[in-house]
C-alpha positions in Angstrom: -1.9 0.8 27.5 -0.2 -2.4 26.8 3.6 -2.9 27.1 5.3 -4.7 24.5 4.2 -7.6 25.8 1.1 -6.8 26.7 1.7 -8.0 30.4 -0.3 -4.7 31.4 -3.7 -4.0 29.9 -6.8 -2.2 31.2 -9.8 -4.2 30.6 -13.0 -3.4 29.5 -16.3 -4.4 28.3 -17.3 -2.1 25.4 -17.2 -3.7 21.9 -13.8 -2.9 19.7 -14.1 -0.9 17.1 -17.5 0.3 18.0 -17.8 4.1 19.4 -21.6 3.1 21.1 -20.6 5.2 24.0 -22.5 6.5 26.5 -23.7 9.8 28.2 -20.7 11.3 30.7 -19.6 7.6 29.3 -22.7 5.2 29.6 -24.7 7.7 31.7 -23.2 6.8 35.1 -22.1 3.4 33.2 -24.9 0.4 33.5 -26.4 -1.6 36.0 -23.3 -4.1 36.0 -20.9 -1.3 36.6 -23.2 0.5 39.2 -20.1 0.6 41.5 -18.0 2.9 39.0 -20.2 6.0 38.7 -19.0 9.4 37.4 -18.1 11.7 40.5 -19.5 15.0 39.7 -16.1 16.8 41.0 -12.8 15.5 40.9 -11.4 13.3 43.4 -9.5 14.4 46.3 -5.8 14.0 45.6 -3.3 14.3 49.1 -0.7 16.2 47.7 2.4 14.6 46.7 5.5 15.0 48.6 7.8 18.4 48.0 9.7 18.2 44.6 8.3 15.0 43.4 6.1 14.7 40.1 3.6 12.7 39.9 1.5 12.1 37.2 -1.9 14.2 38.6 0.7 17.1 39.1 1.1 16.7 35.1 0.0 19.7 33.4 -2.6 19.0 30.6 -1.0 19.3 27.5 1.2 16.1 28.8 -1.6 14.3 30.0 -3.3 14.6 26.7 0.5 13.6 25.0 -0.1 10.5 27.1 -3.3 9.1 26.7 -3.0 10.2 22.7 -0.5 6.9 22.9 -3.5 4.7 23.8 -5.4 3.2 21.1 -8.1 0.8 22.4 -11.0 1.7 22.2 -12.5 -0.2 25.3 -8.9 1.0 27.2 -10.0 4.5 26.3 -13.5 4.1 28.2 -11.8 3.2 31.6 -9.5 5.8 31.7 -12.9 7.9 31.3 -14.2 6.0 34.0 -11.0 7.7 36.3 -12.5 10.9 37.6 -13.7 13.9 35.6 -10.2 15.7 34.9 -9.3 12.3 33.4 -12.7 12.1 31.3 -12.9 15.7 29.7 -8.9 14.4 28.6 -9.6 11.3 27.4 -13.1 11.7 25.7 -11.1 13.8 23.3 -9.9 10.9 21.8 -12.8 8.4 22.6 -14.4 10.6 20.2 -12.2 11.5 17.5 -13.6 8.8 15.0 -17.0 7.4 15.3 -18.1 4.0 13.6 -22.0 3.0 14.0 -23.8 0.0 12.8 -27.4 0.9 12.1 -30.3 -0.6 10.9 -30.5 -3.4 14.1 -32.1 -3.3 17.4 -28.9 -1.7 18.7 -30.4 1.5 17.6 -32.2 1.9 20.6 -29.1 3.1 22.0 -28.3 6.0 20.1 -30.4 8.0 22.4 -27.9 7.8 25.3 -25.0 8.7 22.7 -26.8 11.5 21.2 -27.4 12.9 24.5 -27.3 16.5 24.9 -25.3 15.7 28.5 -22.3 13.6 26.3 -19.6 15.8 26.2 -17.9 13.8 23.5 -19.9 14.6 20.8 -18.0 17.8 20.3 -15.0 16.2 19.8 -16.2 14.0 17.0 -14.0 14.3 14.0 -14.8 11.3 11.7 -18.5 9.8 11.4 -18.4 6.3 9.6 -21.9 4.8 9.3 -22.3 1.2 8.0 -25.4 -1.5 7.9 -25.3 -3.6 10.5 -25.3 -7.5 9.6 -28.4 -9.0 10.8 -30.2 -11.7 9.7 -34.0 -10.0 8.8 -33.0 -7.2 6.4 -36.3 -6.1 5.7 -37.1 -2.2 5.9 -33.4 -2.3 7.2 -32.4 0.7 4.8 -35.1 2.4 5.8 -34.9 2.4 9.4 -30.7 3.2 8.8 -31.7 6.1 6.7 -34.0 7.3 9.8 -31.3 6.6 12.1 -28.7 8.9 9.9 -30.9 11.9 9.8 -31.6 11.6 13.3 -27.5 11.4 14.3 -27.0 14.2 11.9 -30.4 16.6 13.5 -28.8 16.3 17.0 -25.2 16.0 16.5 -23.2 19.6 16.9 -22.7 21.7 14.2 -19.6 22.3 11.9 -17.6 19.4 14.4 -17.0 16.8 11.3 -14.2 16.7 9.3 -15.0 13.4 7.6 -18.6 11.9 6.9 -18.5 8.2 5.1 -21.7 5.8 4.2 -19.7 2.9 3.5 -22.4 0.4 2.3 -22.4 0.6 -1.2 -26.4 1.5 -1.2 -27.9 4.5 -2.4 -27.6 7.4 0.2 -31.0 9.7 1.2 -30.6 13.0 -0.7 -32.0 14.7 2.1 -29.5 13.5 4.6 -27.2 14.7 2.2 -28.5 18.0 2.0 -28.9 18.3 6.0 -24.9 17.4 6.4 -24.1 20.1 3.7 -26.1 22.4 5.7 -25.0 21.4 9.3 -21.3 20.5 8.5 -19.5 23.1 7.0 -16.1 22.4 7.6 -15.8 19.2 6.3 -12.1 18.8 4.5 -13.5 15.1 3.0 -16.1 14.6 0.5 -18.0 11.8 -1.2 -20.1 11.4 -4.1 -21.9 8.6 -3.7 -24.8 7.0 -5.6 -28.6 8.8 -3.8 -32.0 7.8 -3.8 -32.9 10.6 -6.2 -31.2 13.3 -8.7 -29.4 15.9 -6.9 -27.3 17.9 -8.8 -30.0 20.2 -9.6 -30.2 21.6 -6.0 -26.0 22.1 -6.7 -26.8 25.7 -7.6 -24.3 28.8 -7.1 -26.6 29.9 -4.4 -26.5 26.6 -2.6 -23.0 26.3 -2.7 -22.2 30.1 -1.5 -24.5 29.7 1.5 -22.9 26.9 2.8 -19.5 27.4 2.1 -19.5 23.9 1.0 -16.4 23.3 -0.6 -14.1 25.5 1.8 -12.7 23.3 3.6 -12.8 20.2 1.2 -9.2 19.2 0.4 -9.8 15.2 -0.2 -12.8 14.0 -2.4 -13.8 10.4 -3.1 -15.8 9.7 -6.4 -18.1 6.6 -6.8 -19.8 7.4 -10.3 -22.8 4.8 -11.7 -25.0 6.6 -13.8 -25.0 10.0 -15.8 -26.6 11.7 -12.7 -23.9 11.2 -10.6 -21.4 11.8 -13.1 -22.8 15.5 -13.3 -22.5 15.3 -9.7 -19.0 14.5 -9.3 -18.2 17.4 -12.0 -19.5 20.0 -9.7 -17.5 18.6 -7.0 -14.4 18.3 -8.5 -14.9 21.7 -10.4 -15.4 23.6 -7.3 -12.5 22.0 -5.1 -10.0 21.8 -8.1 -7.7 25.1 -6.8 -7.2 22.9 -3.2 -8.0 19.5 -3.7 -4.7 16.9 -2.1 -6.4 14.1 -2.5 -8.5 12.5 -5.0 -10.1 8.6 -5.3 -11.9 7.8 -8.4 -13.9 4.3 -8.6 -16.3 4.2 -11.4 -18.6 1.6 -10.4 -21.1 1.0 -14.0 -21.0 -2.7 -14.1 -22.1 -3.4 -10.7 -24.0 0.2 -9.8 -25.8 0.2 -12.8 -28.5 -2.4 -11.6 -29.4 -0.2 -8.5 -30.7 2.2 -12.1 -33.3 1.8 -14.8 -31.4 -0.1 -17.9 -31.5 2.9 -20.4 -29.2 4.8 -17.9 -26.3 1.9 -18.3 -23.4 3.4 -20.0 -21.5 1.2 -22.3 -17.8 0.5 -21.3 -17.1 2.3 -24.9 -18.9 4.7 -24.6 -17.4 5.3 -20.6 -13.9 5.5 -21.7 -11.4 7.1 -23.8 -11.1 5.5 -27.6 -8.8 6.6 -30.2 -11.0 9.0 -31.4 -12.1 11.0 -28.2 -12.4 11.3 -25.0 -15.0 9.2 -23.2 -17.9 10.4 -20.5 -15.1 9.7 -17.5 -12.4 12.7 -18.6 -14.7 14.6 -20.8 -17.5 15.1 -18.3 -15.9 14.6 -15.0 -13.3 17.4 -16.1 -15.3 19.0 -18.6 -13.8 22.3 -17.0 -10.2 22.1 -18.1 -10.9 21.4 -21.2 -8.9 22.1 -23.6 -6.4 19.9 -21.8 -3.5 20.6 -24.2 -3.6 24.0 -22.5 -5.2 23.4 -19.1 -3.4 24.1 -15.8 -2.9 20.8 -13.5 -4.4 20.3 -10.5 -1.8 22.6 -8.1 -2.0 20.6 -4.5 -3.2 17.0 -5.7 -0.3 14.9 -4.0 -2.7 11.5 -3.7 -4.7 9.4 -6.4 -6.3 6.2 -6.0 -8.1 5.0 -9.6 -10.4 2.0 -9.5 -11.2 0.2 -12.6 -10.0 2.6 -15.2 -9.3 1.8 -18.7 -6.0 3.7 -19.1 -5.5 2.5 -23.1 -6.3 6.3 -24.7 -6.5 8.2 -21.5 -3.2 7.9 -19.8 -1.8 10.7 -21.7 -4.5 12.9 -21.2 -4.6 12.0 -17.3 -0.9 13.4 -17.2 -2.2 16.5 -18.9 -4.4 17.5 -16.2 -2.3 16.1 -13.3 1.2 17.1 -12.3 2.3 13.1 -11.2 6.2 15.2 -10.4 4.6 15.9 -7.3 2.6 12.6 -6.4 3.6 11.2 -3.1 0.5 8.5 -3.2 -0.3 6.6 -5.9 -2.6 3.7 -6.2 -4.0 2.2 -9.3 -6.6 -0.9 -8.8 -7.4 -3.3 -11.5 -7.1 -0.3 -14.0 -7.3 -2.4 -17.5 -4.0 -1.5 -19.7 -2.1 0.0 -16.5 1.0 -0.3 -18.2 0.2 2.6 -20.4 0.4 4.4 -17.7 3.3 3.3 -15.7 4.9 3.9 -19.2 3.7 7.6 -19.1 4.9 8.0 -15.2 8.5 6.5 -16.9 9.0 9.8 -19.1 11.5 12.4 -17.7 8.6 15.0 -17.0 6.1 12.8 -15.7 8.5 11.0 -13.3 7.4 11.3 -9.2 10.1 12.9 -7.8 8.7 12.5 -4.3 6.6 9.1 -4.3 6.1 7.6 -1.0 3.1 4.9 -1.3 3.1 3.0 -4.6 0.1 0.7 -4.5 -0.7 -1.5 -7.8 -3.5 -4.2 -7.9 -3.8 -5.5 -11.8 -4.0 -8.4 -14.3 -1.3 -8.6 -16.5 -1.8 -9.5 -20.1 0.1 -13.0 -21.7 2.8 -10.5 -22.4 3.5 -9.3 -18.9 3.6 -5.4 -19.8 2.6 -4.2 -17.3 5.2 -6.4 -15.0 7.8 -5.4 -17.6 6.6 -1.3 -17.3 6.2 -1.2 -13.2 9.8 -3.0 -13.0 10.7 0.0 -14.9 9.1 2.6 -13.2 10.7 1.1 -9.3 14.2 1.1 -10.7 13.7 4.9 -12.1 11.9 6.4 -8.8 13.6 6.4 -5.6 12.3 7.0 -2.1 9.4 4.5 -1.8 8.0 3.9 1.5 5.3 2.1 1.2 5.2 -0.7 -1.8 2.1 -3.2 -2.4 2.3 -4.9 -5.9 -0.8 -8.2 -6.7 -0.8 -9.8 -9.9 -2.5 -11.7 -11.2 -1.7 -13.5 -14.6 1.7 -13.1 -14.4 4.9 -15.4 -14.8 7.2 -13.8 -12.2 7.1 -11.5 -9.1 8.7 -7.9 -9.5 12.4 -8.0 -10.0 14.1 -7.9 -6.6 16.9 -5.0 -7.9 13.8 -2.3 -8.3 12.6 -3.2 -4.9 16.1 -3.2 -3.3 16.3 0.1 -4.8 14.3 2.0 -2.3 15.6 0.0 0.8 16.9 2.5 2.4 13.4 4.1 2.9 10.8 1.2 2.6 8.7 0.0 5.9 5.9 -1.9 4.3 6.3 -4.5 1.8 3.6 -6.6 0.1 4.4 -8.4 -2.9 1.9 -11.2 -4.0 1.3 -12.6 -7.6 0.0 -16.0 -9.5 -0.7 -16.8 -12.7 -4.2 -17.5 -11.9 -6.9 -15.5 -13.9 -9.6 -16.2 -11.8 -8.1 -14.9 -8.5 -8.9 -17.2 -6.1 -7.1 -20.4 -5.1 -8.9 -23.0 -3.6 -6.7 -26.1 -1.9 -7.4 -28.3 -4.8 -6.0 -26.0 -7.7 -3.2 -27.2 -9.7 0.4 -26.8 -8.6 0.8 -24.4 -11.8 -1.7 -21.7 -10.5 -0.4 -21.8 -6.9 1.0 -18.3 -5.7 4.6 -17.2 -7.1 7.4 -17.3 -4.1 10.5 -15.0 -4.7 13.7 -17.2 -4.6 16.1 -17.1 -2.0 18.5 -14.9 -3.2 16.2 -12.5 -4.6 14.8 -12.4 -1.1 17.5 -12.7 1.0 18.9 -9.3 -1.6 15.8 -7.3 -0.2 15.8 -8.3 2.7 19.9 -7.0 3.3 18.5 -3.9 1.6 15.5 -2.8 3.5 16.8 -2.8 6.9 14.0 -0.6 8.2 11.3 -2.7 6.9 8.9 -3.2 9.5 6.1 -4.7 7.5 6.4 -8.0 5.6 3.5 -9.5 3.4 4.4 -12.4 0.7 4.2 -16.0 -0.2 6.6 -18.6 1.5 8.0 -21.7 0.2 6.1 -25.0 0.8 6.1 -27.2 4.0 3.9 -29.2 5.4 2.2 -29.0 9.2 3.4 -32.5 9.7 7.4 -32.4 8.8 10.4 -30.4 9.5 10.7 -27.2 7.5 12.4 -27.2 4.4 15.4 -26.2 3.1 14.0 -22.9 1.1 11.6 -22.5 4.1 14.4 -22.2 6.6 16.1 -19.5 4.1 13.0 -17.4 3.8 13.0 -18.1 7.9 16.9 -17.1 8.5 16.4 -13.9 5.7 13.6 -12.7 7.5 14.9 -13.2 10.8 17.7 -10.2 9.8 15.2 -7.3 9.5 15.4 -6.2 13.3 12.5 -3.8 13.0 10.1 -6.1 11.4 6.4 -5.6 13.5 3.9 -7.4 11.6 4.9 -11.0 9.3 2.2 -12.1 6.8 2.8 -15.6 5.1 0.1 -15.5 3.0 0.3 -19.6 2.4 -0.5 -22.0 4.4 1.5 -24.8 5.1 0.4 -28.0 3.4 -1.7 -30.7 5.0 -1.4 -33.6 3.2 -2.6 -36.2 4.6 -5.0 -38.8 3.1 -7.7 -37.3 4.8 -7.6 -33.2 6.2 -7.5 -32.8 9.6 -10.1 -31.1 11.4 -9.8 -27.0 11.4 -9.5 -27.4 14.7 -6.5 -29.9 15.0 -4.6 -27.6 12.0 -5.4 -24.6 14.3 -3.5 -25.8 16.8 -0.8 -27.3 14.6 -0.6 -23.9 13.2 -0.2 -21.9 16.4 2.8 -24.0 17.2 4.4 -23.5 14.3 3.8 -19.5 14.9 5.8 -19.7 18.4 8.5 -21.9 17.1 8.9 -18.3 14.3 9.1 -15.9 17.6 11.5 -18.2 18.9 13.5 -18.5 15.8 13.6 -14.6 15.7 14.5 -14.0 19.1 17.2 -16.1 18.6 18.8 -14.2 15.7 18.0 -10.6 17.5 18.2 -11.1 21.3 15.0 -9.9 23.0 15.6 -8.3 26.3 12.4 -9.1 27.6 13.5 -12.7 28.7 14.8 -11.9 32.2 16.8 -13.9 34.3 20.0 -16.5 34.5 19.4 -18.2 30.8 19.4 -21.7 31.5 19.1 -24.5 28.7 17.4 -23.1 25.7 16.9 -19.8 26.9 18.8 -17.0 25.3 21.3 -14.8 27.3 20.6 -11.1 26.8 23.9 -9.4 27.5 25.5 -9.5 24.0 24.3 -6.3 23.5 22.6 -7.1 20.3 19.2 -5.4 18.6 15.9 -7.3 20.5 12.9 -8.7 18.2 10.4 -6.3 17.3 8.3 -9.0 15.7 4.5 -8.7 17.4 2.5 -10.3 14.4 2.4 -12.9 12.3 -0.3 -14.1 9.8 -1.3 -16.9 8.1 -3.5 -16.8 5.3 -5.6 -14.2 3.1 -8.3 -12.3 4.3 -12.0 -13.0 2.6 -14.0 -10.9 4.5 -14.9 -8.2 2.5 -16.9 -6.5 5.3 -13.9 -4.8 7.2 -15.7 -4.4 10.5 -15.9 -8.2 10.9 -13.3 -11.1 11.3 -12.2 -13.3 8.4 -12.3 -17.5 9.0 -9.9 -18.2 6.0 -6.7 -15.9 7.9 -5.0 -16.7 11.6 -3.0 -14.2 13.9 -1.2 -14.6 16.3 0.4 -12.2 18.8 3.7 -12.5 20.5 2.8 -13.2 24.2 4.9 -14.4 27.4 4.1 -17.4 29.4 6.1 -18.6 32.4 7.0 -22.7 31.7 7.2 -24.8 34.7 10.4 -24.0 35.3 9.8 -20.2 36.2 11.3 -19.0 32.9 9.8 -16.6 30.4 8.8 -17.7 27.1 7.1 -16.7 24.2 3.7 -17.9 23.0 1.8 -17.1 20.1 -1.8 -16.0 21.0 -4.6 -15.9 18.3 -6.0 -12.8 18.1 -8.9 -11.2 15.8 -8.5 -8.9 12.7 -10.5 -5.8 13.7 -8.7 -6.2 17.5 -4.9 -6.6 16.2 -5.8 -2.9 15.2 -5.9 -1.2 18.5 -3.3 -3.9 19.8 -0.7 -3.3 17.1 -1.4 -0.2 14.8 1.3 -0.9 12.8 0.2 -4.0 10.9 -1.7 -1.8 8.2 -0.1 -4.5 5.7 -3.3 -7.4 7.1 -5.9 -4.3 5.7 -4.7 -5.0 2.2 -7.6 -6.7 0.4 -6.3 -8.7 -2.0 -7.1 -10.1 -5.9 -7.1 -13.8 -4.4 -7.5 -16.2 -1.6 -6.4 -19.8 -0.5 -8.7 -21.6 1.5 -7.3 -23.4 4.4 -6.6 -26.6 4.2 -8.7 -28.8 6.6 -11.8 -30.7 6.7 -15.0 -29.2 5.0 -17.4 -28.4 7.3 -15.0 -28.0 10.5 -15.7 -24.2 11.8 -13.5 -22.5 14.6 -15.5 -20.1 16.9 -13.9 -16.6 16.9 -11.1 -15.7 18.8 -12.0 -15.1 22.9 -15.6 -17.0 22.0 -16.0 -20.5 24.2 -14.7 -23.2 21.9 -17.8 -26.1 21.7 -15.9 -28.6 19.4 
């Protein structure tokens, strides 16, 4: 576990992120850890002295409060490595959520992790499976699909709660039926495209057998053809009386080439008209039909809708869902969304406990949907969560709907541009650059939301060169007055213009500069208590008693990497670090640090997982690559 200043961190050599564990943790660990090998009874302790705890005299239930608070992956593995009380503890979470990459030669290893002798594997939870990203592809599928039915054959039954193939590639039907069989107590479930027709073998029988649907109380829907459009109705029908969650994501346009051509389905034809209701609402919830008189879904508190033309359907959508009682609600590139915030804007539709509000759209040349959703914020009260990209639009959301829910909101992520396209290269005109709030409008939110502790949006421009800029120093000194504030994003980069770019390199280093000069700007509004000591000159003196920095990240940049389980080039972190100057003093440095391992260092900088509608490209010198973060730099 790392302090706040990650001055104290266990070390290990397992890959982040990855759960390609071993057997009683590697099976005696490997050849270059021979020295650490798994005693087969615990270590002698000498007892501690009378009336003095220690932390082997712990009973378990704290032990296991302790070691829940550790979130690294590799950090996790060493305190496995401890003796064997300390590895049947901390296996339980090792093991609580599983991510494999198959379909490479790493598969080789899956034999040590599927182990009968693993004692983890019982306390798997949460299996995500994705394709690893190698070079030769060929018969990759294939030799992932064999891997899967493998992992699921030899895994123990009825243990998974969650199953997810997140490629988007069809699925083997008869994995699918093995899961079904083998995990019954799964409470999510996905329909996903398959390798052949399956709602066929969806009979009563089937269903009753396996208690399928049981458990199920969150469902994810990926419709591309009219098979798996029948095959989302039978899931949705069957977990309607308990289903919480629900995510709906069409995917026609792009799914439909993985399908012979007559089984495209026509966008009109797909949704709602004026006339009638399309295959999406008449087929998917063909079993609530009439829907003037149908009952509403009685536990859905969370909906996520991808690419949905809400024109014709938003009325119907609140017939057959009770949005009074949504707490999450998330609406990506839905065309004509603004029908729908208009609907959610009515007295008896109005959330009356909304906690995540999540839009991602493209306004029209008449902003409506800007104009509804400012609207909707300043008539619902209690956001937590608030992420808003626009694209096409002349302004950002007004700043008096936001400061509305400021008593309540930790994460805040506002980005717009009047771009269509959605992506911003370094040479794009001044006009389709990202909108920045003013300073008053954000100097009001930021006096509002005190308890913000997330930050995402676009800052003023300055350039890497020059002093900062008048608006660039008030975004800095607004900013600097949220004392709980965890993760920054400045989702623009500062300028480099110079006749000719500098190398990625040289801005790297510009850049990380600039980053500790923002801890040290924030430390010196909010006095942190972690620099020790006499304060001599430019030091800060931490007896005034006032609230310390939280501040741990800060990010430059948009992320383009659309495969989550890899690093993006086009964004930078940097974490708040301590380094001693040659005087003997404590100060802060800003250490780059890699997307998927700020997650395990920092869990609470979910506001950097936001994929958004557009990216800016750094500004340097084409061609001028930085190796990854903890790689040997070769420049």
């Amino acid at each position: 576990m790392a302090d706040d200043e990650n001055t104290v961190v266990i070390t290990g050599t397992g890959k982040v992120g990855t759960s390609e564990l071993d057997t009683e943790t590697k099976a005696n660990a490997t050849s270059e850890a021979s020295t650490i090998t798994m005693p087969t009874t615990s270590r002698v302790r000498n007892p501690p002295p009378i009336g003095k705890k220690t932390f082997d005299t712990l009973p378990t239930e704290l032990k296991q409060s302790i070691i829940s608070n550790i979130w690294r992956p590799t950090d996790l593995r060493n305190v496995c490595l401890v003796d064997k009380e300390l590895h049947e503890v901390a296996v339980q979470f090792l093991y609580k959520s599983v991510a494999l990459d198959l379909g490479s030669a790493n598969d080789t290893k899956l034999a040590a992790f599927l182990s009968s002798r693993n004692i983890g594997l019982r306390w798997m939870r949460v299996l995500r499976l994705y394709l690893a990203n190698v070079e030769d592809t060929c018969n990759q599928e294939v030799q992932a699909t064999f891997a899967t039915r493998m992992i699921l054959e030899m895994i123990p039954r009825d243990i998974l709660e969650e199953f997810s193939w997140c490629p988007w590639k069809n699925f083997s039907a008869d994995n699918l039926i093995l899961l079904y069989k083998t995990q019954r107590k799964m409470t999510w479930l996905e329909v996903m495209q398959l390798d052949r027709p399956f709602a066929t073998e969806l009979k009563a029988d089937f269903i009753k057998q396996h208690n399928l649907f049981d458990h199920a109380r969150r469902l994810a829907v990926y419709p591309e053809t009219r098979e798996t459009l029948e095959h989302s109705r039978i899931f949705i029908e069957n977990t309607a009386e308990k289903l919480e969650e629900l995510i709906l994501h069409p995917h026609f346009d792009i799914g439909g080439s993985h399908s012979p051509s007559p089984n495209r389905i026509a966008p009109r034809e797909l949704n709602d008209s004026a006339t009638g209701h399309g295959l999406l609402t008449g087929m998917l919830f063909a079993h609530m039909l009439p829907f003037d008189t149908c009952k509403p879904f009685e536990c859905l508190t969370r909906l996520r809708l991808h690419c949905i033309n809400m024109r014709y359907c938003a009325t119907t959508w609140c017939k057959f869902v009770d949005f009074q009682k949504m707490e999450h609600l998330r609406v990506y590139q839905c065309p004509a969304a603004e029908t729908l915030f208009g609907e959610l804007s009515r007295a008896q539709n109005l959330p009356r406990k909304l906690r995540v509000l999540e839009v991602q759209h493209q306004d029209n040349e008449e902003n409506e949907a800007l104009l509804a959703l400012d609207g909707l914020l300043c008539l619902v009260s209690g956001v937590e969560d608030l992420l808003i990209d626009m694209q096409c639009v002349k302004a950002l959301p007004g700043a008096a709907g936001i400061a509305r829910h400021g008593k309540t909101l930790e994460l805040l992520s506002i980005h717009g541009s009047n771009d269509p396209l959605g992506s911003i290269s370094r040479t794009s005109p001044s006009e389709h650059a990202e909108l920045v709030y003013d300073t008053e409008s954000l100097d009001k939110i930021c006096k509002a939301a005190k308890s913000l502790k997330q930050l995402s949006c676009a800052w003023p421009e300055r350039s890497i060169f020059k002093a900062p800029t008048s608006d660039w120093t008030a975004f800095e000194t607004a900013v600097s007055t949220l004392h709980d504030v965890v993760t920054l994003h400045i989702s623009s980069w500062p300028t480099n213009k110079s006749p000719v770019h500098l190398p990625r390199i040289q801005y790297e280093t510009l850049l990380q500069g600039y980053a500790t000069q923002l801890f040290h700007s924030f430390a010196s509004h909010t006095i942190d208590t972690a620099l020790t000591g006499p304060p001599a000159n430019g030091a800060v003196s931490t007896d005034t008693g006032l609230p310390r920095s939280r501040l741990r990240l800060i990010a430059f940049g948009i992320s383009d990497s659309v495969y989550e389980r890899a690093d993006s080039q086009n964004q930078k972190i940097y974490l708040r670090s301590l380094c001693i100057d040659a005087e003997g003093l404590k100060r802060f440095h800003a250490t780059p640090i890699g997307w998927c391992l700020r997650q395990f260092v920092e869990p609470r900088s979910e506001v950097l997982e936001t994929t958004l509608s557009r990216h800016v490209t750094m500004p340097v010198r084409d061609g001028e690559h930085s190796s990854r973060w903890g790689d040997d730099d070769d420049a």
